[in-house]
C-alpha positions in Angstrom: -29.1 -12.7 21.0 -25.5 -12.3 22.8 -25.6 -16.4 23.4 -26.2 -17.0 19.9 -23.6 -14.7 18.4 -21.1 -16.8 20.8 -21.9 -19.9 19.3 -22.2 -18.5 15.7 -18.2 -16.9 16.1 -17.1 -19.9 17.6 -18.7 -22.0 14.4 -17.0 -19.8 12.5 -13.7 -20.6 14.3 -13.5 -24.1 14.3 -14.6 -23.7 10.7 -12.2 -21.9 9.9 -9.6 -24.2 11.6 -11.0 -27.3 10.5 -10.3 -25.9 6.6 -6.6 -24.7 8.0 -5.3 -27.9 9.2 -4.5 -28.6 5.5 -2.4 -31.5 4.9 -0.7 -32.9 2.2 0.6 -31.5 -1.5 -1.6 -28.4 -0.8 0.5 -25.2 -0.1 -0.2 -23.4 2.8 0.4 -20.1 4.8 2.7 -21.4 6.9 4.1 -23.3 3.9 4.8 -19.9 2.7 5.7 -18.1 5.5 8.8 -20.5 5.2 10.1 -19.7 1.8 13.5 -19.1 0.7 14.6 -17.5 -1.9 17.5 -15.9 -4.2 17.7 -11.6 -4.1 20.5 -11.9 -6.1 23.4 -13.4 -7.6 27.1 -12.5 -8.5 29.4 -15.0 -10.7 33.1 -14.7 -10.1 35.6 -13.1 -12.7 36.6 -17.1 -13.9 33.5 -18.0 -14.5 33.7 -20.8 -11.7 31.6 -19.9 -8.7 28.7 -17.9 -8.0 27.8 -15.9 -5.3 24.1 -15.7 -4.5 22.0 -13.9 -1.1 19.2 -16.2 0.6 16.8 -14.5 1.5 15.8 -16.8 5.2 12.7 -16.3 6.6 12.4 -16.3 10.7 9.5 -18.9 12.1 7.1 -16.5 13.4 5.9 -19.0 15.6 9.0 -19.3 17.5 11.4 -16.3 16.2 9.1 -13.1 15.3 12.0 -10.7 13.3 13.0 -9.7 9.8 14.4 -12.6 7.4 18.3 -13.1 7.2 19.6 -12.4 4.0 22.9 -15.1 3.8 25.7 -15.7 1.9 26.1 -18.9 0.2 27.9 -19.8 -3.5 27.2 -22.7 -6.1 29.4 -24.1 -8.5 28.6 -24.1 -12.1 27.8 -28.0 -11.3 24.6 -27.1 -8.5 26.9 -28.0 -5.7 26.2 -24.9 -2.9 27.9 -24.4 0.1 26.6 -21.8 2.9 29.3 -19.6 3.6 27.6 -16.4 6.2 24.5 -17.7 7.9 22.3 -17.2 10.8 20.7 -14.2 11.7 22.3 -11.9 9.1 22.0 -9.2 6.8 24.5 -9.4 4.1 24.6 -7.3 0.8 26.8 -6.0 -1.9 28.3 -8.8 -2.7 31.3 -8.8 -5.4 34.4 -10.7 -5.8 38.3 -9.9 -5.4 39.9 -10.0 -9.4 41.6 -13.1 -8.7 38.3 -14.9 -7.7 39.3 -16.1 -4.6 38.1 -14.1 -1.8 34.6 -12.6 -1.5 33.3 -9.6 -0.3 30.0 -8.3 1.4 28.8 -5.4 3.6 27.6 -6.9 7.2 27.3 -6.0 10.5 28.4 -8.9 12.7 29.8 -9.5 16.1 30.4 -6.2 17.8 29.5 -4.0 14.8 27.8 -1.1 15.8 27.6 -0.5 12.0 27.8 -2.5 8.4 31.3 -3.0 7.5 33.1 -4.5 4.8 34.1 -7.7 5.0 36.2 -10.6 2.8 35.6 -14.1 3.1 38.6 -17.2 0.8 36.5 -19.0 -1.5 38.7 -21.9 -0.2 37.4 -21.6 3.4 38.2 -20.0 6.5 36.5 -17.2 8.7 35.3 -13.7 7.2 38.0 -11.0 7.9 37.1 -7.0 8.5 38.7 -5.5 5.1 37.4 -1.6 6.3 34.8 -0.1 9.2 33.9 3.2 9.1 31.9 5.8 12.3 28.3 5.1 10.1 27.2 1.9 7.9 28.7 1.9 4.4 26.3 1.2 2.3 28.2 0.6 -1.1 31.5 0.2 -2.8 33.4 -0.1 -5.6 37.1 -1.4 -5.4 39.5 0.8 -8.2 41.2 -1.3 -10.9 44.3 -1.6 -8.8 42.9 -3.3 -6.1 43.9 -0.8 -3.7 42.2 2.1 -3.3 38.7 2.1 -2.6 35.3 4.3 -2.9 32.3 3.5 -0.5 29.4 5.5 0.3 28.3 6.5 3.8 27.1 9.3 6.1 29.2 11.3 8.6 29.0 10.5 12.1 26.1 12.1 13.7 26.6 15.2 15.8 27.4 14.7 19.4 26.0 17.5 20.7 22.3 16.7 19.4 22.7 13.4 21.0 23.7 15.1 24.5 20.8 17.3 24.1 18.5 14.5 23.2 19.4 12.6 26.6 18.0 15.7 28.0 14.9 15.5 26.4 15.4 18.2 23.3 14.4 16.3 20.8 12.5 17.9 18.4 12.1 17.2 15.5 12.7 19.9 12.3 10.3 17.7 10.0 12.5 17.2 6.1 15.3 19.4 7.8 17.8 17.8 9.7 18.9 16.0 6.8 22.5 13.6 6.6 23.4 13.1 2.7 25.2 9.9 1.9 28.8 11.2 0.7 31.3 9.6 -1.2 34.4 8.3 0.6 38.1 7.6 -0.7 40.4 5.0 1.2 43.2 3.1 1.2 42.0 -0.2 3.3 45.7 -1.2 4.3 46.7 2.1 5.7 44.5 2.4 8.7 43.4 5.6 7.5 39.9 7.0 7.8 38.2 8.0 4.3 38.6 11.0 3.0 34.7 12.4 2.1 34.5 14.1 -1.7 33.3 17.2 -2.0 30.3 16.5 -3.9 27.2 18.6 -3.3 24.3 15.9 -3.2 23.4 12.6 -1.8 24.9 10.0 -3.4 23.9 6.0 -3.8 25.9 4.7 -6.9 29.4 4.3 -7.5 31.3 2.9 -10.5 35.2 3.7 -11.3 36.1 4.2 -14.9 38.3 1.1 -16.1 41.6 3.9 -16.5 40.7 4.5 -12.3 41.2 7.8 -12.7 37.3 9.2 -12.2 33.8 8.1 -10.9 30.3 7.8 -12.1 28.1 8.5 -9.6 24.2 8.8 -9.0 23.8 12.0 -7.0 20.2 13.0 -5.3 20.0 17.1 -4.1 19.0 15.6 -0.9 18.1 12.2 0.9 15.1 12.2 0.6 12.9 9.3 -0.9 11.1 11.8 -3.3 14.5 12.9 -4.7 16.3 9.6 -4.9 13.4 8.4 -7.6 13.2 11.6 -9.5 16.2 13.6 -9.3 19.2 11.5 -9.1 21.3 12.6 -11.9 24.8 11.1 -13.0 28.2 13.4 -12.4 31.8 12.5 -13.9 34.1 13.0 -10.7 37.6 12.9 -10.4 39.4 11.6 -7.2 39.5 15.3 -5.5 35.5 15.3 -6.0 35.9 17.8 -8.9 32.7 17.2 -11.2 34.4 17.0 -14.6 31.1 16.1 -16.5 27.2 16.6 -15.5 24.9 14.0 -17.0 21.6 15.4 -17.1 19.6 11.8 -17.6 15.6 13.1 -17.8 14.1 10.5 -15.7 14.4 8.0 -13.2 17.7 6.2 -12.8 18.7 2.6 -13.1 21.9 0.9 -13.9 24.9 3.0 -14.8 27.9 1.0 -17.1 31.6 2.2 -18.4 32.5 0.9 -21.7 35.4 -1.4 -21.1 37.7 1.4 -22.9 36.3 4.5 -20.8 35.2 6.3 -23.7 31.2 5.5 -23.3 28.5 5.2 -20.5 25.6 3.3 -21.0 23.1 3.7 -18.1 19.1 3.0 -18.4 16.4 5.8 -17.7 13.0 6.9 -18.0 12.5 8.8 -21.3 11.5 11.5 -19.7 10.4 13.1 -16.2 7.1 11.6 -16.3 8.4 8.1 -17.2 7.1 5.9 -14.4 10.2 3.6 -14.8 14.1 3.9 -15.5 13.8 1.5 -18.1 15.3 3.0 -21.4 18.9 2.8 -22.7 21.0 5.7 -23.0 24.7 6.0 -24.1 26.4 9.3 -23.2 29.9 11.1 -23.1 31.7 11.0 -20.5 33.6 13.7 -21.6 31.2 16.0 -23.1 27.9 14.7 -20.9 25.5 14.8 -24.2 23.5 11.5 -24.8 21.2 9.8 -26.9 18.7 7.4 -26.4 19.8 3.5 -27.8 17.3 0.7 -28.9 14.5 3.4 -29.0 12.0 0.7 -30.8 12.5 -1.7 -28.5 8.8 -1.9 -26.5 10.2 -4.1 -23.5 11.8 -2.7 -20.3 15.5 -3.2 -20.0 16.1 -4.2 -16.5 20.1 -4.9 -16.5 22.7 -4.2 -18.9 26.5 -5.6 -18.9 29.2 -4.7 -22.0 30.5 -7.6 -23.6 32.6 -5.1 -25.6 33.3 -1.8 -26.6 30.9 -2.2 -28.8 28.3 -4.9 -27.9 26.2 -4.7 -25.0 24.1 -7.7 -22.9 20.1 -6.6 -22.3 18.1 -8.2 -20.9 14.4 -7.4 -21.1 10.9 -7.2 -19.3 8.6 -8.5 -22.4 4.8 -7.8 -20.7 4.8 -11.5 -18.5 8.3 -12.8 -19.6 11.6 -11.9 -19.7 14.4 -12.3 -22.6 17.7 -11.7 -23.1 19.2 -10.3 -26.1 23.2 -8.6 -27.4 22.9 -5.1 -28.8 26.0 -4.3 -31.3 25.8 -0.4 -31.5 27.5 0.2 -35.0 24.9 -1.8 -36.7 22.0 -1.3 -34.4 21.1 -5.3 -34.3 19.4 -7.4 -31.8 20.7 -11.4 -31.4 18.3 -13.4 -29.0 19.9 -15.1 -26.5 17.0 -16.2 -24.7 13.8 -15.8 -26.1 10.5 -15.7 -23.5 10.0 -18.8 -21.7 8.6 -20.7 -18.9 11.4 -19.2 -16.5 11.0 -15.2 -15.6 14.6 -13.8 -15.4 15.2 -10.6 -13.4 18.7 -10.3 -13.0 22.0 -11.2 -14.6 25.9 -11.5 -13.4 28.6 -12.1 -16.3 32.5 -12.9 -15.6 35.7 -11.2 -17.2 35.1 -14.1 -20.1 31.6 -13.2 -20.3 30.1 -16.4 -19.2 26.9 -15.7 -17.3 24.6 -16.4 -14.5 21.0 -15.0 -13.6 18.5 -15.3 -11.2 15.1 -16.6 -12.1 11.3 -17.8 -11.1 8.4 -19.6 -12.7 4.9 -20.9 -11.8 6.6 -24.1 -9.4 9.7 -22.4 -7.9 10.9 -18.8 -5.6 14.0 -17.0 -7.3 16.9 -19.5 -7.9 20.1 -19.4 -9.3 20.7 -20.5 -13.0 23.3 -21.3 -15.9 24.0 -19.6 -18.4 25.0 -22.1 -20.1 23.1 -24.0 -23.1 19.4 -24.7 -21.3 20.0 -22.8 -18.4 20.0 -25.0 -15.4 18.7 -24.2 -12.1 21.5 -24.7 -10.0 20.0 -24.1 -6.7 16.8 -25.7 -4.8 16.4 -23.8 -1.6 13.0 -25.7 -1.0 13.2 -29.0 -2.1 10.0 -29.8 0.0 8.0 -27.5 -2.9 8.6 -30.8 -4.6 5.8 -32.4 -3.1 3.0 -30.1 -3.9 1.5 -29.8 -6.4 0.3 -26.8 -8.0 -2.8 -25.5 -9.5 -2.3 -24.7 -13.7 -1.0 -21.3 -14.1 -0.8 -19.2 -17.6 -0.7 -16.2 -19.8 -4.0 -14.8 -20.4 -4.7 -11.6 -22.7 -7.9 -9.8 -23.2 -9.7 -6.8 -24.7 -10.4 -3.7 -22.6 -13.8 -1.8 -23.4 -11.6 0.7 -25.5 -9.7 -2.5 -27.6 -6.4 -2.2 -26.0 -5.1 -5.6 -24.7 -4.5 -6.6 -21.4 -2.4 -9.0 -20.5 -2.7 -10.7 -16.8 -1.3 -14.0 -14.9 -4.2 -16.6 -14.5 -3.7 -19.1 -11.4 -7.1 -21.8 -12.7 -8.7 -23.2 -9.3 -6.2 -26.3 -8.7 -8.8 -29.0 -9.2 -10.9 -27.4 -11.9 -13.7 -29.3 -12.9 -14.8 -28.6 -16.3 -18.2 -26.7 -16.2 -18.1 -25.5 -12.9 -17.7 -21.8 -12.0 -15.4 -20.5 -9.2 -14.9 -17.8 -6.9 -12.4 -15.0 -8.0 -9.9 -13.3 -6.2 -8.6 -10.3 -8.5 -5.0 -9.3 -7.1 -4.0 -6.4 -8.0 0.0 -5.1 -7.7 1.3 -1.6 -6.4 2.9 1.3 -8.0 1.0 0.9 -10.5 4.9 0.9 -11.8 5.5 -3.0 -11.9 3.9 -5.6 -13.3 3.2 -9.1 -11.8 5.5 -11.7 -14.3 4.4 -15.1 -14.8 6.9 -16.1 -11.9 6.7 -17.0 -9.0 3.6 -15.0 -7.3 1.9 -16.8 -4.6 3.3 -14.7 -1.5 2.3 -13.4 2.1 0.1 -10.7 0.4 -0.6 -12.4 -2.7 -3.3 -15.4 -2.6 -1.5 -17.4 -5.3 -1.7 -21.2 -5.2 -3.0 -20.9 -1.4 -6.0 -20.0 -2.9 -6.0 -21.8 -5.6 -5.4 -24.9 -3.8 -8.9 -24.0 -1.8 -11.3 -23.6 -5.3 -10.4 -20.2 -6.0 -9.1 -18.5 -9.6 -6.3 -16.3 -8.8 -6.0 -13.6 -11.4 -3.3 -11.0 -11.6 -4.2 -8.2 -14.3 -1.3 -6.1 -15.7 -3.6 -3.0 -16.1 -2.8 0.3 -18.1 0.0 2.0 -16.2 1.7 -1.1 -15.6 5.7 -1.5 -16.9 7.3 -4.4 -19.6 5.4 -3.2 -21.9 7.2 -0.1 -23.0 6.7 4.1 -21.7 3.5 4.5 -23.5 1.7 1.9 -21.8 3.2 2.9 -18.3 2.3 6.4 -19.0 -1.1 5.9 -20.4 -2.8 5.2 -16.5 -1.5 9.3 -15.9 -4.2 12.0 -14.8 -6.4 9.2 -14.7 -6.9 7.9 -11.0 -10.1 5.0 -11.3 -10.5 5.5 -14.9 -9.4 3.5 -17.7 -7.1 1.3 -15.9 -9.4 0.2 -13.5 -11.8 -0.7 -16.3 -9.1 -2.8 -17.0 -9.9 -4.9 -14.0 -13.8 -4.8 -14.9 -12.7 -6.0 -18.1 -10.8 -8.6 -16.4 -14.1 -9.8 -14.6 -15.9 -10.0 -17.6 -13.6 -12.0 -19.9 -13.2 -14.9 -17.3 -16.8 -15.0 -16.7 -17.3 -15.6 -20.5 -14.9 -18.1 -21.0 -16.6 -20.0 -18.0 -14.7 -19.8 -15.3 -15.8 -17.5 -13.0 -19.0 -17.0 -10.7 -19.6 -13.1 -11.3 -21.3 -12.8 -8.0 -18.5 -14.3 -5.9 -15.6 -12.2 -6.8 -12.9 -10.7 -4.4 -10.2 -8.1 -5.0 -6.7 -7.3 -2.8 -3.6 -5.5 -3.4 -1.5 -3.1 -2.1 -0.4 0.2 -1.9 -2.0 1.6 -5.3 -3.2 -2.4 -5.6 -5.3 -1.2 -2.0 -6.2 1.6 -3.7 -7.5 -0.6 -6.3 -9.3 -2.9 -3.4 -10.8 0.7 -2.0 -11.9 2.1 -5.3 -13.5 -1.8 -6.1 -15.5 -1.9 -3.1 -17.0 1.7 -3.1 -17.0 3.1 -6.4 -17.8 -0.4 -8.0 -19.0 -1.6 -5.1 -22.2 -4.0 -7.3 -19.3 -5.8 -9.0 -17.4 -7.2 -5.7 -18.4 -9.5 -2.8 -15.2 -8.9 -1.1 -12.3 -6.8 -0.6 -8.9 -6.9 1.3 -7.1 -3.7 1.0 -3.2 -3.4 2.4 -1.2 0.0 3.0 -3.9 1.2 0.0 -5.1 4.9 -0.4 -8.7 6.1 0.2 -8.5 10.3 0.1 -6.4 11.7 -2.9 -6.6 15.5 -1.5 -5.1 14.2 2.3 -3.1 11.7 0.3 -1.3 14.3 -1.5 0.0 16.3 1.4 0.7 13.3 3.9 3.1 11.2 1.7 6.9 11.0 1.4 6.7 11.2 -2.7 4.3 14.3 -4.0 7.0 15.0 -6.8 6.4 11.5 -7.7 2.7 11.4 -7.5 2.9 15.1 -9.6 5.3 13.7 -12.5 4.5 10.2 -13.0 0.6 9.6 -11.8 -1.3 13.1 -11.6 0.5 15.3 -13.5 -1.4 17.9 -11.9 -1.5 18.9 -8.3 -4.4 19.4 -5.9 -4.8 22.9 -6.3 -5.1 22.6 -10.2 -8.1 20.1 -10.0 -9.6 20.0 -6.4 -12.7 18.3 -8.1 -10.5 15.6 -10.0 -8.7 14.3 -6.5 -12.1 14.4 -4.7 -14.1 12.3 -7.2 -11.2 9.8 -7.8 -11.2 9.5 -4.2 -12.5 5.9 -2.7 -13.8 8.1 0.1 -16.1 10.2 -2.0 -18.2 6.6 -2.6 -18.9 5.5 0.7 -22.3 5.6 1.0 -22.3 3.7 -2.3 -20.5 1.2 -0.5 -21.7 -2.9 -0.6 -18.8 -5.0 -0.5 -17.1 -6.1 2.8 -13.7 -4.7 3.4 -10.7 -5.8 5.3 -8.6 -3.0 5.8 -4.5 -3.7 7.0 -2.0 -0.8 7.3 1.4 -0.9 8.9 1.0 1.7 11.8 4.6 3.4 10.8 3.8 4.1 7.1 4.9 7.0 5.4 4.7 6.0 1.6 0.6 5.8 2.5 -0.3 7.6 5.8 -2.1 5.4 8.3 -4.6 7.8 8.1 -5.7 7.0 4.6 -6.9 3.2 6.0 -8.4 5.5 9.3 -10.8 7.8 7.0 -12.1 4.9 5.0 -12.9 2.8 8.3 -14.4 5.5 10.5 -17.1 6.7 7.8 -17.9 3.3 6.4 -18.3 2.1 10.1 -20.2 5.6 10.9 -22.7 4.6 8.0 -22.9 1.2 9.3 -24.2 -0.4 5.7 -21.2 -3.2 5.5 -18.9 -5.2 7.2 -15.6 -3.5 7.9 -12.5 -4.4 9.7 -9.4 -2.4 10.5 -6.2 -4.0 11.6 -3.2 -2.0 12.2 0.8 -3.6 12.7 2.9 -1.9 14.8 6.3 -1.2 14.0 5.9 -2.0 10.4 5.5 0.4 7.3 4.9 -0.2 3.5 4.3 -3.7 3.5 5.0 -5.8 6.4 8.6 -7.1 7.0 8.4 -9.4 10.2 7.8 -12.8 10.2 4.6 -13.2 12.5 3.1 -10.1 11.0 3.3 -11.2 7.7 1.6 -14.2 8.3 -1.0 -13.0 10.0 -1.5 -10.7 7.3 -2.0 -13.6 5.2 -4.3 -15.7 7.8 -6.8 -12.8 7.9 -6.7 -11.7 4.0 -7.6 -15.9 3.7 -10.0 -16.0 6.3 -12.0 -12.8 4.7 -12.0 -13.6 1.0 -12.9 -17.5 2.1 -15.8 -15.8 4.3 -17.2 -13.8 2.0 -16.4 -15.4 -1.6 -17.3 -19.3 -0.2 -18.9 -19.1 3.3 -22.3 -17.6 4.4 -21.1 -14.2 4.3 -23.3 -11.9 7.0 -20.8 -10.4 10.0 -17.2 -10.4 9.8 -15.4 -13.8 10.9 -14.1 -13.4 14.9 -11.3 -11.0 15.0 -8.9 -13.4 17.2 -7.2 -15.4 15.6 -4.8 -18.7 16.8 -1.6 -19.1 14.5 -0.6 -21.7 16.3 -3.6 -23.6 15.5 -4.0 -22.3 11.7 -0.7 -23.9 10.7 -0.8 -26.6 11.4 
């Protein structure tokens, strides 16, 4: 019996390598695990240059790390040049007034922490501008050019690090807390910053255009939990005096002075329980009172910039796509700019004329930089080798839930789909569930994508109830309703592809991530008769233990419960994956980065040790050390997607029966 199960693993092996010594125009895990791509992109004031990050992956074959994040800048022609490269980690970027010197936050050399530095557009080595006894994490120069505002923490006690080396090093759990403050400095002096007075934790700066106060985002404390629900904006003058309190009533995004001073426009939720910071608000900066702008318009506004004191630059989540439009506030109208298209844009950099870059995806290509310009050209092509795959047919689709709302959802079509034939499905579902999965570029280490679509799979991506673009209503309407409607959503899903033809029901797979692995839990337990597979990552399987072992229970109270444990102890337990696990069919792969604190390690542990107690399916638990809510280094990531590949193909195409061998040989997979 012991002989045979040898030989049947090492089948299993060389079968599994056989399939992963793909060749050709396919796209592959290590294919991916080499990906560049754009996380974000600033245009200078004349309009000529922009400055973009690259996000570099390591080869986790050779150099296991985190990726580089580098500085490089294209001309409005395509024509990029790396300027800060190698094993970096460069952010806030922004340009000098004059265009001619850029500057980023880095630690290089000897830096024991991230300073600022300044780089000529012209060429020439990057020069230390200002270093400070902790990391600054953001800035904002003052409309002379002289004095600036950057946020950091104070230098760490001394004394605790004395008594550390001794051994006292306890740890007061959410006590010994360092706010980030807001510094004042004159960079040429040689002075050290002078710290505001601001009771808080700050993380966003922007001087009015007279220079005479800031806006800033201030947090009561550090802590995660507070910096998504409670940052609120204060008017501050340089002495740290708060002159105006903005009470925004939800989460916080981008915050924008008028060109004139005399308005703020920032984007929040509606209201405490709005899962994203997504509506426009003007306010007083005097007086502090707002009101709520382009209250009809469904899509989520992601980025904001004011052409003029009286025109602003939106640009939009619609449900898949993304659009861009000008708001003029006196008579309330919308002008299109760029309607929904083939390209996703998430993100957008103007100059002092108003001429405009963004960063953008699609179906074929990672985040690149484009145009603004009439047709939007991609200026950049970080991975001209993507040119020679080719990629499987990837859409739109919408269908009707049970209840007759519609769902929309990303549909990757098995790459060579024969007509009449019925495929595996693997049913990725996305986190929060605050996001939404864009008709972009989503074929990633955790997400299937055209890897599996290349290998006769349908890749579908569902943006169930509870999911954002598609205005607060339908992000709020997933709320005290754990497994309920919007996971019908995904049974829905299921039952419109198998109609139209293309899926097999009984071969269908599901994976995701953080709430997406509580998805992937919930699927293969509760619903266990509809799933022949299930890869679950950093996902949630207790909703009682949940509650009192993650870093965001105000979160999980406002915008997904709306009740706490106490209140319902029934409601947790029964919308717990946990509470189904003798109902359990479907084989799970369960993966959790061993230094979570978003989703305890502990939530993967409960689900693994009773389903392997009971003994009635396959199960699998893989821990990473050293990483936490998603995996950030490079061999861990791709062996995160090795084994979620090796599963789903097991279970969705193979024979099925015992879990494939645990070991597994990168070297030999990627080949």
């Amino acid at each position: 019996m012991r002989c045979g199960t040898i030989v049947y693993l090492s089948l299993l092996l060389v079968s599994f390598f056989a399939a992963s010594l793909w060749a050709g125009d396919e796209l592959t895990p290590s294919d991916v695990a080499k990906i560049r791509y754009v996380s974000s992109a600033t245009l200078s004031p004349d309009g000529k240059w922009t400055a973009y990050s690259l996000i570099v992956p390591r080869d986790p074959l050779v150099d296991n790390g985190n990726a580089s994040t580098e500085l490089h800048v294209v001309d409005s022609s395509g024509n990029s040049r790396p300027f800060v490269t190698g094993k970096v980690s460069v952010s806030q970027i922004s340009w000098s007034a004059d265009s001619q010197t850029i500057m980023y936050l880095a630690k290089r050399g000897d830096d024991k922490n991230a300073s600022l530095y300044g780089i000529p557009i012209n060429g020439g080595e990057s020069i230390k501008i200002l270093e400070h006894e902790t990391s600054i994490s953001k800035y904002a120069w003052h409309v002379d050019g002289r004095q600036l505002a950057f946020l950091a923490k104070k230098k760490p006690d001394e004394s605790k690090k004395k008594l550390a080396d001794r051994g006292f090093n306890a740890e007061a759990y959410e006590e010994d807390l360092q706010n980030t403050l807001v510094w004042l400095v004159t960079p040429s002096s040689d002075l050290k910053g002078v710290a505001l007075s601001l009771e808080g934790s700050a993380s966003e700066i922007e001087w009015n255009p007279k220079g005479d106060r800031l806006a800033v985002a201030v947090a009561p404390t550090p802590l995660i939990d507070h910096f998504y629900m409670y940052r609120r904006i204060r008017i501050v003058d340089t002495s740290g005096e708060i002159h105006t309190k903005i009470e925004n009533p939800g989460k916080l995004g981008a915050i924008r002075w008028s060109p004139n001073g005399k308005q703020l426009a920032f984007i929040s939720g509606e209201d405490i329980n709005d899962p994203a910071g997504a509506r426009l608000m003007l306010a007083d900066p005097e007086t502090g009172k707002f009101k709520r702008v382009m209250a009809d318009y469904t899509p989520d506004i992601v980025n904001i910039h004011w052409l003029n004191d009286t025109t602003l630059s939106v640009l939009g989540a619609n449900g898949c796509q993304s659009e861009l439009h000008d708001y003029d506030l006196p008579s309330r109208a919308l002008t299109r700019r760029i309607p929904p298209h083939g390209t996703v844009f998430t993100s957008i950099s103007f100059s002092a004329a108003n001429s405009y870059t963004l960063v953008g995806e699609s179906a074929s290509h990672p985040p690149a930089v484009f145009s603004g310009a009439v047709g939007h050209k991609k200026l950049t092509d970080n991975n001209p080798w993507l040119s020679e795959k080719r990629f499987a047919k990837q859409e739109i689709v919408s269908y009707q839930a049970r209840d007759g709302v519609t769902i929309q959802g990303v549909l990757i079509h098995p790459r060579d789909r024969v007509k009449g034939q019925r495929y595996p499905l693997i049913l990725t579902v996305h986190g929060g569930p605050e996001s939404l999965i864009p008709n972009g570029w989503v074929t990633r280490y955790s997400y299937p994508g055209q890897i599996a679509a290349a290998r006769g799979f349908a890749v579908f991506y569902p943006n169930y109830r509870g999911s954002t673009g598609r205005g607060a209503a339908f992000a709020k309407s997933h709320q005290s309703d754990y497994g309920g409607k919007e996971f019908d959503d995904l049974l829905d899903a299921i039952d419109h592809l198998v109609k139209i033809g293309l899926v097999h029901r009984d071969k269908v797979g599901v994976t995701g991530g953080s709430y997406g692995g509580f998805a992937s839990a919930w699927c293969a337990t509760r619903h266990s008769e509809h799933f022949a597979a299930s890869v679950m990552f950093v996902g949630i399987s207790n909703q009682i233990s949940k509650s009192g072992t993650t870093d965001i229970p105000d979160e999980m109270f406002h915008v997904h419960a709306r009740k706490r444990i106490w209140d319902d102890w029934q409601f947790f337990l029964k919308r717990s994956p946990i509470y189904y696990v003798e109902n359990a069919k479907t084989p799970i792969l369960i993966l959790h980065g061993k230094e979570d604190t978003r989703v305890h390690t502990s939530q993967s542990m409960e689900l693994y040790r009773n389903l392997k107690i009971l003994g009635q399916v396959p199960v699998r638990l893989v821990l990473y050390p050293g990483e936490g809510h998603g995996n950030r280094k490079a061999a861990a990531r791709l062996d995160y997607n090795l084994r979620m590949m090796r599963w789903l193909e097991h279970y969705l195409k193979g024979e099925g029966g015992p879990p494939p061998a645990f070991e597994l040989n990168p070297d030999q997979a990627v080949k």
